[in-house]
LUMPARO-679032 format. One record per residue: residue number from 1; residue in one letter; chain; z, y, x of N, C-alpha, C in turn. Coordinates in steps of 0.001 Angstrom, whole numbers. Layout:
<nodes>
NODE, k, r, c, n_up, n_north, n_east, ca_up, ca_north, ca_east, c_up, c_north, c_east
NODE, NUM, A, A, Z, Y, X, Z, Y, X, Z, Y, X
...
</nodes>
This chain:
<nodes>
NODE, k, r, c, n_up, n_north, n_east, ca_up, ca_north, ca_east, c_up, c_north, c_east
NODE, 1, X, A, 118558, 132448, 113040, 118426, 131367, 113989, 117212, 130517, 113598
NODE, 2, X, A, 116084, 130190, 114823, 115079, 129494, 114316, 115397, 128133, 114031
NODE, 3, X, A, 114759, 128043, 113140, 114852, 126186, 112587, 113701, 125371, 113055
NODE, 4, X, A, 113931, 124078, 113597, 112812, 123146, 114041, 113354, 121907, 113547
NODE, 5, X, A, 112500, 121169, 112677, 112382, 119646, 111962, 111221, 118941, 112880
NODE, 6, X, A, 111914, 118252, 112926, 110810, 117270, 114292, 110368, 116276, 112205
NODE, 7, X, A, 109651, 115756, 112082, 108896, 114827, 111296, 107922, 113709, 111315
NODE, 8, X, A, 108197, 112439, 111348, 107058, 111042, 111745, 106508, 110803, 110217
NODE, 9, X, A, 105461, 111362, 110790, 104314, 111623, 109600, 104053, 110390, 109067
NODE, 10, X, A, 104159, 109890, 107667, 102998, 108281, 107735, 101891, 108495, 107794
NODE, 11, X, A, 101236, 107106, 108028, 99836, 107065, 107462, 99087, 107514, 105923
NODE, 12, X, A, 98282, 108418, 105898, 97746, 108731, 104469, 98796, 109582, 104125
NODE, 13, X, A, 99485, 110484, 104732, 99937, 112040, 104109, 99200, 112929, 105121
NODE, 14, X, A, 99016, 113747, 103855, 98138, 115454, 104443, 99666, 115760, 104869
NODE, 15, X, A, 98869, 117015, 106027, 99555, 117825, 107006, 100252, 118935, 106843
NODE, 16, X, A, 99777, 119250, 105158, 100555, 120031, 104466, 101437, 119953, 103016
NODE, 17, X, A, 101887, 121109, 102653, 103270, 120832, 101966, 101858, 121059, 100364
NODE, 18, X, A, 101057, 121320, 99713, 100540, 120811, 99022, 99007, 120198, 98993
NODE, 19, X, A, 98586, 119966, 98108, 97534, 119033, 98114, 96084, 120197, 97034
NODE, 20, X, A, 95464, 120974, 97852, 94572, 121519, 97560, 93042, 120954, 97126
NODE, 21, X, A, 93218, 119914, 97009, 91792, 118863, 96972, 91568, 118745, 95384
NODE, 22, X, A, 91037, 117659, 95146, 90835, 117845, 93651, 91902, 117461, 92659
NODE, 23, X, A, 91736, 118437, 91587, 92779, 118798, 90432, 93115, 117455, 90508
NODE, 24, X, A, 94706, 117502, 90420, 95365, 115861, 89592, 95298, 114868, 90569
NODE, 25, X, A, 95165, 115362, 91768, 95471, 114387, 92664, 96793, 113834, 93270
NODE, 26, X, A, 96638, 112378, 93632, 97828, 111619, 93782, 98290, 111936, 95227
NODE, 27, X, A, 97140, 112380, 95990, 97226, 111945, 97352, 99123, 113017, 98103
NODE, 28, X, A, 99531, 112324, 99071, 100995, 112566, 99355, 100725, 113623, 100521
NODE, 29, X, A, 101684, 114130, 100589, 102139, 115434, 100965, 103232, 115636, 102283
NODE, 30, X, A, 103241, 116903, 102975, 104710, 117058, 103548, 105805, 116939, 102182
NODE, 31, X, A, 105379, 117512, 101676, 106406, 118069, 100261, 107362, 116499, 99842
NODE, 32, X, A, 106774, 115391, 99532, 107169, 114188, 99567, 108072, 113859, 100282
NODE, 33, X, A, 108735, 114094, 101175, 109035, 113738, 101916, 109919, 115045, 102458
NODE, 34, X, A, 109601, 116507, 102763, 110744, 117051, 103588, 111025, 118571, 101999
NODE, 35, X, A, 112311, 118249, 101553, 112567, 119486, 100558, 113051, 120629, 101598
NODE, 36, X, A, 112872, 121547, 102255, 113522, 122338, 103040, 112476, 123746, 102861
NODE, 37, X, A, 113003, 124408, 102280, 112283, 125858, 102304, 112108, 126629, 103762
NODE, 38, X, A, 111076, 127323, 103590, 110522, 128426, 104619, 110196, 127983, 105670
NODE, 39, X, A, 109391, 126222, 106169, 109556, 125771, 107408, 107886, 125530, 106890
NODE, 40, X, A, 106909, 125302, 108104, 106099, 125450, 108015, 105459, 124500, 109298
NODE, 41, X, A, 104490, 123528, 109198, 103623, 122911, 110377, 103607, 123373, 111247
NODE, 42, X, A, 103552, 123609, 112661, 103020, 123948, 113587, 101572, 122774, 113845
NODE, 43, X, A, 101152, 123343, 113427, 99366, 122071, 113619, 99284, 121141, 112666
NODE, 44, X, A, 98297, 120315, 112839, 98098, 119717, 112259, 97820, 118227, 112544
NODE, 45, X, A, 98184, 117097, 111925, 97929, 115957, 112044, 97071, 114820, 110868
NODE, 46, X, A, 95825, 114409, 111500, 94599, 114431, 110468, 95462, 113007, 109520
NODE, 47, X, A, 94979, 112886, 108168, 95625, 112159, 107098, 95532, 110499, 107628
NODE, 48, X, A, 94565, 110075, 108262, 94656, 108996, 109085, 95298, 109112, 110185
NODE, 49, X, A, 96254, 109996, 110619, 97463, 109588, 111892, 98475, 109380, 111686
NODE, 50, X, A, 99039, 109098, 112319, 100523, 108905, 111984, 101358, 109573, 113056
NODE, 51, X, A, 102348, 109572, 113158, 103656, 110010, 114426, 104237, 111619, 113749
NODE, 52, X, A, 104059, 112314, 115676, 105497, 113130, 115367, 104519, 114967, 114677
NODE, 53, X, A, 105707, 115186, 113984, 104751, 116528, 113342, 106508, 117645, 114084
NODE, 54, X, A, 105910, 118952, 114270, 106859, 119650, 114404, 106596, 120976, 113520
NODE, 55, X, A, 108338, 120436, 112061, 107711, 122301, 111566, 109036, 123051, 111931
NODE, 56, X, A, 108498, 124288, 111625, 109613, 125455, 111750, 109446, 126533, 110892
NODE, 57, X, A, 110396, 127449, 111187, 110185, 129159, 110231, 110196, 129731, 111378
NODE, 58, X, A, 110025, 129765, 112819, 109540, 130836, 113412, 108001, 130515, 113551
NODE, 59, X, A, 107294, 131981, 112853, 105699, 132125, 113258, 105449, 132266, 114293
NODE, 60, X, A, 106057, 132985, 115272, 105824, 132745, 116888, 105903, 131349, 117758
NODE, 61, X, A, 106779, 130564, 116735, 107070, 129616, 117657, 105645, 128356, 117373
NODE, 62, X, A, 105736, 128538, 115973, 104410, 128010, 115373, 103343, 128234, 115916
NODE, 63, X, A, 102844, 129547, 116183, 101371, 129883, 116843, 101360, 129248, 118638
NODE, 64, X, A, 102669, 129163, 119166, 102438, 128439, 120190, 102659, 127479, 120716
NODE, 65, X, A, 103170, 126483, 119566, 102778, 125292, 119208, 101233, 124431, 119215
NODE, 66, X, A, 100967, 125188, 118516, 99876, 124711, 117612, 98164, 125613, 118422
NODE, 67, X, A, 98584, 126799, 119072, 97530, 127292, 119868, 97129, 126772, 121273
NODE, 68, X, A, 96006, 126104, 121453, 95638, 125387, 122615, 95887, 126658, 123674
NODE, 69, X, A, 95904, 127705, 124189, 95699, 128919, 124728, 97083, 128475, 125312
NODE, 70, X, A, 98692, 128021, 124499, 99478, 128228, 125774, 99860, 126674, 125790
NODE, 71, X, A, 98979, 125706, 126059, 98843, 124562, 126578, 99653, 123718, 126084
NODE, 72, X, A, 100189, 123467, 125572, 101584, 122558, 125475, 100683, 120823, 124835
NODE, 73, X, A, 101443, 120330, 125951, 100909, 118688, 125946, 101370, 118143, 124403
NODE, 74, X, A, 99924, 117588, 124221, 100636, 116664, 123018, 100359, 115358, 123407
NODE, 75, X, A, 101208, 113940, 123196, 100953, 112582, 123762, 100542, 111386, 122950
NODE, 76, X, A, 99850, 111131, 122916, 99486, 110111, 121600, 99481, 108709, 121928
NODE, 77, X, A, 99742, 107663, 121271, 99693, 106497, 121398, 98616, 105896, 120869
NODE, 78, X, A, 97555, 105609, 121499, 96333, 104716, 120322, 95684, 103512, 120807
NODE, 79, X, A, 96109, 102856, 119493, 95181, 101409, 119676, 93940, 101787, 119731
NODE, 80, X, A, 92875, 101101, 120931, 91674, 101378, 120721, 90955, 99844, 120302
NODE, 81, X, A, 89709, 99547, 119860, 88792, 98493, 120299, 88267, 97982, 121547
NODE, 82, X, A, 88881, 96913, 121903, 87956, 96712, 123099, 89563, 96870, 124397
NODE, 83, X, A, 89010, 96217, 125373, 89864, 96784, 126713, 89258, 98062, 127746
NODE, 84, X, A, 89773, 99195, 127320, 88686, 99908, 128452, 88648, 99629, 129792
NODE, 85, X, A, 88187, 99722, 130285, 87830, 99293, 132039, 88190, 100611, 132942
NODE, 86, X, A, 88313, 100352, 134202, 88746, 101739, 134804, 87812, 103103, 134443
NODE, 87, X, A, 86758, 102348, 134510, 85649, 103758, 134634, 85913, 104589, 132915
NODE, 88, X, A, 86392, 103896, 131743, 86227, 104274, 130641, 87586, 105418, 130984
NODE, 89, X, A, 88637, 105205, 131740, 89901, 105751, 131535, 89626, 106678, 132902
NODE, 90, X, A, 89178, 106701, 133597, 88281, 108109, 134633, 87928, 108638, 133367
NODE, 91, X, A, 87002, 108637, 133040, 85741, 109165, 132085, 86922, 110024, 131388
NODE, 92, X, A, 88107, 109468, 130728, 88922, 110309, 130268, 89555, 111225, 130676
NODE, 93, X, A, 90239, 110958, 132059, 90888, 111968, 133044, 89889, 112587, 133633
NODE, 94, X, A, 88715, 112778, 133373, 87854, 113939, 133887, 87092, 114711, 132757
NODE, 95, X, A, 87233, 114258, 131751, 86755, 115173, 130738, 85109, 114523, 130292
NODE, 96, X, A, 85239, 114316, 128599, 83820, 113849, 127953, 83069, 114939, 127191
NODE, 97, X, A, 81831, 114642, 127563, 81020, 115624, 126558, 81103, 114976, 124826
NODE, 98, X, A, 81580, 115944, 124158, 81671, 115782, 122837, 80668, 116654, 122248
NODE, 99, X, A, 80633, 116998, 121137, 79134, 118081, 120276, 79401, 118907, 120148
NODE, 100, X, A, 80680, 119810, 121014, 81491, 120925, 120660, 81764, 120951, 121847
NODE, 101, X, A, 81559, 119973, 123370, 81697, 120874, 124183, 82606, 119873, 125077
NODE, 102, X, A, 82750, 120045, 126923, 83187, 118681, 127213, 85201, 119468, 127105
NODE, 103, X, A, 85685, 117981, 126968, 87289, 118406, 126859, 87492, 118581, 128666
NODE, 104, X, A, 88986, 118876, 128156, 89740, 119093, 129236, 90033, 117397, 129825
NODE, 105, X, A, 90283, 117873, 131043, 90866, 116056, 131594, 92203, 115822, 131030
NODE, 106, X, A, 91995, 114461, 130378, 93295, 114264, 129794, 93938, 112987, 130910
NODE, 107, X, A, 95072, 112702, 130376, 96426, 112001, 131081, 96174, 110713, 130569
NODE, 108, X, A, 96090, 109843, 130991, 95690, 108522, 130479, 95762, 107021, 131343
NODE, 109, X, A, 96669, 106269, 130437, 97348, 104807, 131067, 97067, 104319, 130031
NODE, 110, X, A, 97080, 102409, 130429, 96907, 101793, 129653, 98531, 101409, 129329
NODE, 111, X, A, 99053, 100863, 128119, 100367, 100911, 127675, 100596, 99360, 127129
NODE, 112, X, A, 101940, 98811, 127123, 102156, 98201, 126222, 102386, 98225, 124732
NODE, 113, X, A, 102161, 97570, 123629, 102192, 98031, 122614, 103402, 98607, 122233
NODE, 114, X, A, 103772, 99800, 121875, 105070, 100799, 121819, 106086, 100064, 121209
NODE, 115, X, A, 107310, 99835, 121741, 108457, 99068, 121177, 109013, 99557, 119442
NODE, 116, X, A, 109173, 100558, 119313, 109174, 101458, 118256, 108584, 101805, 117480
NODE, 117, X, A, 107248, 100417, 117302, 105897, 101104, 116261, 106684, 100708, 114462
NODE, 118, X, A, 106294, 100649, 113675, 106420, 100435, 112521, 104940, 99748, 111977
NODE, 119, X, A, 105063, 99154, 110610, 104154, 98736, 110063, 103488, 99569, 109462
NODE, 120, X, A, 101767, 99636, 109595, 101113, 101047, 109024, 100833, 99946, 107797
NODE, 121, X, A, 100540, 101202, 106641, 100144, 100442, 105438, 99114, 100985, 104934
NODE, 122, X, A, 97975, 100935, 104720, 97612, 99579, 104817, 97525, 99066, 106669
NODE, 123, X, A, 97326, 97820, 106714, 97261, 97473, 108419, 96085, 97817, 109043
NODE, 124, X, A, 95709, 97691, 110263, 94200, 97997, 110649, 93636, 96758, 110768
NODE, 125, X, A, 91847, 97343, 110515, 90967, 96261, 110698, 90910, 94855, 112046
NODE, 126, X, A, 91380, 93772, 111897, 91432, 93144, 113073, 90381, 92253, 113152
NODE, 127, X, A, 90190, 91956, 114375, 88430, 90966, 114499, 89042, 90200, 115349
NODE, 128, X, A, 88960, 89098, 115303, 89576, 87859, 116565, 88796, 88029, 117409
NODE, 129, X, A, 87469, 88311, 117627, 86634, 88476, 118448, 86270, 89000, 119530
NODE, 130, X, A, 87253, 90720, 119043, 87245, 91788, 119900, 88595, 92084, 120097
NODE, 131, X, A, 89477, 91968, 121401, 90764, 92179, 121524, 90666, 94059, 121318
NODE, 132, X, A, 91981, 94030, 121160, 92552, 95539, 121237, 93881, 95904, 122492
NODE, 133, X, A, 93659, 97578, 122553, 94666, 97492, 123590, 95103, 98783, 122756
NODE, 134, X, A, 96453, 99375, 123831, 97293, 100532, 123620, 96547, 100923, 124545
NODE, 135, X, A, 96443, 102259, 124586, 96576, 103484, 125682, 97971, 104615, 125183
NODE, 136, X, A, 98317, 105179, 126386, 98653, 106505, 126517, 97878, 107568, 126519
NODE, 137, X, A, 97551, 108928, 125906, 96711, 109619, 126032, 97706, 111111, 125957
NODE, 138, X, A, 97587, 112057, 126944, 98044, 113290, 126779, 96996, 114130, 127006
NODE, 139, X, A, 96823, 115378, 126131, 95712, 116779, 125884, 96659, 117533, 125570
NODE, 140, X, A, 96116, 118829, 126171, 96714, 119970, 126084, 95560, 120936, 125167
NODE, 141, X, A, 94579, 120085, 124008, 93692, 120949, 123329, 94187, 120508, 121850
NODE, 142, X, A, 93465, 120624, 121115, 94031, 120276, 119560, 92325, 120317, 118907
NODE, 143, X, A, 91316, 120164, 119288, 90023, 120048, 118770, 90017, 118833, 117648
NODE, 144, X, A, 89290, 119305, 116092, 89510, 118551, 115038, 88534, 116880, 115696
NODE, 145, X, A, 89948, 116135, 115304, 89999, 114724, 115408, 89462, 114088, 116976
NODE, 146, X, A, 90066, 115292, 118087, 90122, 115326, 119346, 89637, 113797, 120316
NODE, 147, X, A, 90997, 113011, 119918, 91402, 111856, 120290, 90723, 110589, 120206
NODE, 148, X, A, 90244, 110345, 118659, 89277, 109885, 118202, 88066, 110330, 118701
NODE, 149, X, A, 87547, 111264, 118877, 86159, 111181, 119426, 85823, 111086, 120862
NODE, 150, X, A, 87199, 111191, 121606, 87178, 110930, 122818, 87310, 109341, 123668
NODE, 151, X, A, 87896, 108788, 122243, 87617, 107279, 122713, 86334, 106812, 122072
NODE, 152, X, A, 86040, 107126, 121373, 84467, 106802, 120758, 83715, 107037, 121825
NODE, 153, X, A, 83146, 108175, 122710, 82529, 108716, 123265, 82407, 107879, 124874
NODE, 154, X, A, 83577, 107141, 124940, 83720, 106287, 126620, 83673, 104783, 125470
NODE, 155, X, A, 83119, 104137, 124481, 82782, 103085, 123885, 84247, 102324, 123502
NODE, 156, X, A, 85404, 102633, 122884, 86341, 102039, 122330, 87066, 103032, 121761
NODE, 157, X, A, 86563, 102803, 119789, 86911, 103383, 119125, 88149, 103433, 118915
NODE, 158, X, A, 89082, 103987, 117766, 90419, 104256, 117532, 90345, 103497, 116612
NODE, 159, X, A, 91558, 102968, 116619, 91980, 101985, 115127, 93289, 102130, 114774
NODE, 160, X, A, 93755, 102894, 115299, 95436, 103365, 115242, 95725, 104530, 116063
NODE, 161, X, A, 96532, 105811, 115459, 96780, 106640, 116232, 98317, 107504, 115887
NODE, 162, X, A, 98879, 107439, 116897, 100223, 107352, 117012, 100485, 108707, 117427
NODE, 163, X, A, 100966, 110031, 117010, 101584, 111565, 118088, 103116, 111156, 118518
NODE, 164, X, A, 103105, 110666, 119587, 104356, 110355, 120171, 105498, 111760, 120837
NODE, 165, X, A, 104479, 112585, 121437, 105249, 113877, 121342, 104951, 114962, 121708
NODE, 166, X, A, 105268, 115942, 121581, 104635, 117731, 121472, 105592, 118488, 122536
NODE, 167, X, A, 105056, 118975, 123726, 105723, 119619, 124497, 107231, 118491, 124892
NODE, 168, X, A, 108349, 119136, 124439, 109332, 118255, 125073, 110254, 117434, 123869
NODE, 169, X, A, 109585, 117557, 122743, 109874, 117034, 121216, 109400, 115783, 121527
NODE, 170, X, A, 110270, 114452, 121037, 109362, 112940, 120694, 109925, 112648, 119753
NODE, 171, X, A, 109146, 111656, 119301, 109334, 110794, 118223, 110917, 110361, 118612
NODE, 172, X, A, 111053, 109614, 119433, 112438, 108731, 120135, 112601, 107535, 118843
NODE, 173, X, A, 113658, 107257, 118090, 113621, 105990, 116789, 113298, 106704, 115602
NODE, 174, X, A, 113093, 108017, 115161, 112544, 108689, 114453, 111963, 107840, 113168
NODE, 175, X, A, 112603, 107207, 112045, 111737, 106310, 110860, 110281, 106981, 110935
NODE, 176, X, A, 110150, 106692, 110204, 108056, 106604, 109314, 108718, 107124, 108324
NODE, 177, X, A, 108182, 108670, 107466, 108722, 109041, 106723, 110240, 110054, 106425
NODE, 178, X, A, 110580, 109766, 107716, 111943, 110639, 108039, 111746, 112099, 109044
NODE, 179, X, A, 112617, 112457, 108935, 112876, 113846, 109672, 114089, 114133, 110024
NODE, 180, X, A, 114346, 114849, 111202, 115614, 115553, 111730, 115605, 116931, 111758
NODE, 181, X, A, 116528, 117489, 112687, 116732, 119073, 112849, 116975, 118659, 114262
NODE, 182, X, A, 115875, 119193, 115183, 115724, 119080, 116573, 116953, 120284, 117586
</nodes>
């Protein structure tokens, strides 16, 4: 019987169960956090994100997870800089040229700040100067640090980034640091 652990990644853990970087390093892990043999990422979530991770022990179920080819929406929550304006959130639902090529049109609202966030640690950079907002953002691609360069690219960077949910998996009250059996 396949096994699926839904997981709310913190901030500053790698995406995997060890830490291949340099000898004697502190930096934290899946391993920290989930003891469960033979279950494995489906994708990946970069060490500055936070939210929902989905692993399992089926490799099939993994490769189509995690393979942009059979589409499956992933939804993210991110604070950006700045308020984008309509045209910045078009610009998104029609697709930006990035240096790798323009994305797909993504799904995109502006949000209230998510009832269910937690405290990231450390906090993000705040400027009284320059307000911040939430967006909603859904892609059906997985291109390294996707999200982020797609709000960079329409002028309001990321300062928080949230995977709220993968296909029909969410976060829902899910701790920071915790995991279930979906």
């Amino acid at each position: 019987m396949t096994r699926v652990i839904l997981f709310n990644k913190p901030f500053d853990v790698l995406s995997q169960f060890t830490d291949k970087g340099l000898e004697g390093s502190t930096r934290r892990t899946l391993s920290d956090f989930i003891d469960v043999p033979k279950v494995y990422p489906a994708g990946r979530l970069d060490r500055d994100s936070e939210g929902l991770m989905v692993l399992t022990d089926d490799g099939k179920l993994q490769a189509r997870i995690a393979d942009p080819r059979h589409k499956m929406a992933k939804t993210y929550w991110v604070q950006v800089e700045g308020t984008p304006d309509d045209a910045a959130l078009a610009a998104l639902r029609t697709g930006v040229d990035l240096k790798d090529g323009r994305t797909k049109p993504a799904k995109v609202q502006r949000i209230d700040e998510p009832a269910i966030l937690w405290p990231r640690i450390p906090p993000i950079r705040v400027r009284k100067s320059i307000p911040d907002t939430w967006i909603s953002l859904t892609i059906h691609e997985g291109r390294n640090r996707q999200v982020r360069r797609m709000t960079a690219a329409v002028g309001h960077p990321t300062l928080r980034l949230i995977r709220a949910q993968i296909g029909d998996w969410t976060l829902d009250a899910l701790e920071t640091g915790a995991w279930r059996d979906a």
